[in-house]
N, C-alpha and C positions, 0 to 999 in steps of 0.2 A: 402083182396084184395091188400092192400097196400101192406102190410107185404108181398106177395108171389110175387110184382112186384120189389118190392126191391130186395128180395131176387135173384130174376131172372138179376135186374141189378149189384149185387154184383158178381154172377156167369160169367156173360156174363163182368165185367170187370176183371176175374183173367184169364179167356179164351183168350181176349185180349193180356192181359198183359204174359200170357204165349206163346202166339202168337209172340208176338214182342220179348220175348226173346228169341225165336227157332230162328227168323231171326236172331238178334245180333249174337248169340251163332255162325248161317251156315255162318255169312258174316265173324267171328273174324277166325272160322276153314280158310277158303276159303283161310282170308290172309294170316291167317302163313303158309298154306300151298302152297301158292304162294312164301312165304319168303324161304324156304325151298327150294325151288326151284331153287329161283336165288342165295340162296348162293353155291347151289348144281354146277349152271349152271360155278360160279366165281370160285368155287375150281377147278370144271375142266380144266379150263381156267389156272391159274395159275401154274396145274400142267403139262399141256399141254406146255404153253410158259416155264417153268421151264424145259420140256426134250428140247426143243428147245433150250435154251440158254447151255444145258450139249454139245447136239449138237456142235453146232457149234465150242463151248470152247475146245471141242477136237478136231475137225475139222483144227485146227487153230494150236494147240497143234504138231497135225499129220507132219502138214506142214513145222512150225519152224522146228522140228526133222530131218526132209528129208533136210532141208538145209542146215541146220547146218552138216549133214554129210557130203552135197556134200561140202560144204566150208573144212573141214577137210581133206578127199580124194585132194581135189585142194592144200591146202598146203601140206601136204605128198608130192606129187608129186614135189613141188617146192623144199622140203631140200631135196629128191633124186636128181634131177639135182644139186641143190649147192653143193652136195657132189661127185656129177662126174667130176663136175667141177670144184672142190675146186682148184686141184695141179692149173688149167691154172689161175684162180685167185691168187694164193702164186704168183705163176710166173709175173703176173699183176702189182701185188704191188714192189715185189722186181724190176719190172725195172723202175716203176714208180719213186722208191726212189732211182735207179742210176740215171737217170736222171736229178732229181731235185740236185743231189749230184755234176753231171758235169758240171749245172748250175747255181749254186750257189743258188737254192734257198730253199736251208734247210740249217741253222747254224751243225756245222758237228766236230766231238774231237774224240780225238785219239793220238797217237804218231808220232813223227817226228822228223825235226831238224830246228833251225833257222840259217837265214845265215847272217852275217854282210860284207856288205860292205862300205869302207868309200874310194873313188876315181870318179875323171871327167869322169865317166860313161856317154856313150851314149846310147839314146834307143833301139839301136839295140844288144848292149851288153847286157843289162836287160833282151830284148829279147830271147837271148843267153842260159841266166842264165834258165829262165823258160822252153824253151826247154829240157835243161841238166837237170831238176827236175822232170821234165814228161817222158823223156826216162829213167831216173831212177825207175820208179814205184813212184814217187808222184800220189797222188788220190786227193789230193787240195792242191792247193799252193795262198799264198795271198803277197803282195807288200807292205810294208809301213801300215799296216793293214784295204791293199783297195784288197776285193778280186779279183783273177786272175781266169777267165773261159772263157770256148774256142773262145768266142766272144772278150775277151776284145782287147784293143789296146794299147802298148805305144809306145808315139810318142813325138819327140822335139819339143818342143816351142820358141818361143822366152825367155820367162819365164822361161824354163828347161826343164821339163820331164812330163808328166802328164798322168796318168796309167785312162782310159775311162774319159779321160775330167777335171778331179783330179789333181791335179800339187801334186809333191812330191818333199822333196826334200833330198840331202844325211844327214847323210848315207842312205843307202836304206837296207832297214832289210828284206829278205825274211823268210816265215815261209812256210815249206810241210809235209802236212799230207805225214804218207805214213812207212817203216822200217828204225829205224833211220838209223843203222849201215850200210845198203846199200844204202840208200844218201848219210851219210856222205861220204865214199869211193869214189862214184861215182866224188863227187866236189872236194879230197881232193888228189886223184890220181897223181902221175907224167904225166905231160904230158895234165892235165886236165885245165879245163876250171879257173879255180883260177890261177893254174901258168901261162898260155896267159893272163889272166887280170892281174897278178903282173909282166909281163916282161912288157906288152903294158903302164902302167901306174908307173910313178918313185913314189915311196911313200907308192904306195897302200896300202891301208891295208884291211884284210878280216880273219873273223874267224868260224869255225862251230861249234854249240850246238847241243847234243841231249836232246829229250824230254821225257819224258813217257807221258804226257799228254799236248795237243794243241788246244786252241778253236778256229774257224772261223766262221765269221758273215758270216750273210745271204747278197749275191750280193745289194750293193744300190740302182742301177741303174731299171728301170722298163725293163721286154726286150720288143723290139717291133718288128715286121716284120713288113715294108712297102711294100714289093712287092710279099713275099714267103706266099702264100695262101693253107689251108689244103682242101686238095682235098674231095670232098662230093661226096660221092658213094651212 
C-alpha cells in the first residue's frame, strides 16, 4: 500500500513537473515569438524611414539641380547683354580716360617739347603761351611742373605769378605733351608768339626742346564744384 502510494506520488510529481515545463516551454515560444515580432515590426520601420530619408535626399537633389540651371541660364543671358554692349562700354571707358586726361587726374607720358623761358613775363603772356600750345595740338601741358588744365588760372600777385594759387617763379619752363615737331614750329614760327615776347621784352631769352618721352603729375589741387550740381534723372 505504501509502495503503490508512493509510487502514485512519484507519478503524479513527474506529471506535474512535466506540466510546468509545457507551460515554461509555451511562455519561452510566446516570447520569442513576440521578439520576432517587434524586431520584424523595427526592420519595417527602418526600412520604411530609410525610403523616406532616399525620399526626400532626392527630393532636395531635384530642386538644387532646377536652380542651379536657372542661375546658369540668368548668367548666360547677362554675358549676352555684356557682349552687345561691349563696344558702348570700350567707348565708356575711352571717354572716361579723356576726361580724366583733360583734367589732370591721371599722371599721363608721352612725347613733346619743353619750352624755356627766362624774361618779366606777365600772366597774361604765360597765358598767351598756353593758349599757343593748345591751338597747336598739345593734349597736356604743365607750368614750372604745376599742372595746367582747363580750370586752372594764372594770375599776378603781389608776390608775382602764381599758376592755381602756387606762386612760380622765372624762369618759367613749360612742358606739352603732344607732336614735337609740330609745337616746336608752331612757337618757333616768324611772326609767332616767341618773337612778340623777344621784341616786347629787351634781353629775353627762350629756347625749345624736343622730347621722345615726358611725364606729368596727377593735378594737386582737389577739384570741387560749388554751385555746378549733376542733374538726377
Amino acid at each position: 500500500m505504501r509502495v503503490s502510494q508512493a509510487v502514485n506520488r512519484t507519478t503524479l510529481q513527474k506529471v506535474g513537473f512535466q506540466a510546468l515545463l509545457a507551460v515554461l516551454l509555451g511562455l519561452i515560444g510566446v516570447l520569442i515569438f513576440a521578439q520576432f515580432r517587434s524586431e520584424g515590426a523595427l526592420r519595417s520601420a527602418r526600412v520604411a524611414a530609410s525610403g523616406t530619408d532616399r525620399a526626400i535626399f532626392i527630393s532636395g537633389l531635384v530642386d538644387s539641380n532646377a536652380k542651379l540651371r536657372e542661375e546658369v541660364e540668368s548668367l548666360r543671358g547677362k554675358v549676352a547683354d555684356l557682349d552687345v554692349q561691349g563696344g558702348s562700354l570700350l567707348v565708356m571707358v575711352d571717354e572716361l580716360n579723356r576726361l580724366k586726361l583733360v583734367n589732370g587726374l591721371m599722371e599721363v607720358t608721352g612725347p613733346g617739347i619743353t619750352v624755356y623761358l627766362d624774361g618779366p613775363m606777365s600772366a597774361t603772356e604765360l597765358q598767351d603761351m598756353v593758349n599757343e600750345l593748345r591751338n597747336s595740338g598739345a593734349e597736356a601741358i604743365s607750368l614750372n611742373e604745376q599742372r595746367i588744365i582747363t580750370r586752372s588760372s594764372l594770375v599776378s600777385t603781389e608776390e608775382g605769378i602764381s599758376v592755381d594759387g602756387t606762386p612760380i617763379m622765372r624762369p618759367f619752363i613749360f612742358q606739352a605733351l603732344g607732336d614735337p615737331d609740330t609745337l616746336r614750329v608752331a612757337l618757333i614760327r616768324k611772326g609767332g608768339l616767341l618773337t612778340s615776347l623777344q621784341a616786347a621784352h629787351p634781353g629775353f631769352q627762350s629756347w625749345v626742346d624736343t622730347a621722345s618721352s615726358l611725364i606729368f603729375p596727377i593735378f594737386a589741387r582737389k577739384l570741387e564744384f560749388k554751385y555746378a550740381q549733376a542733374v538726377k534723372r
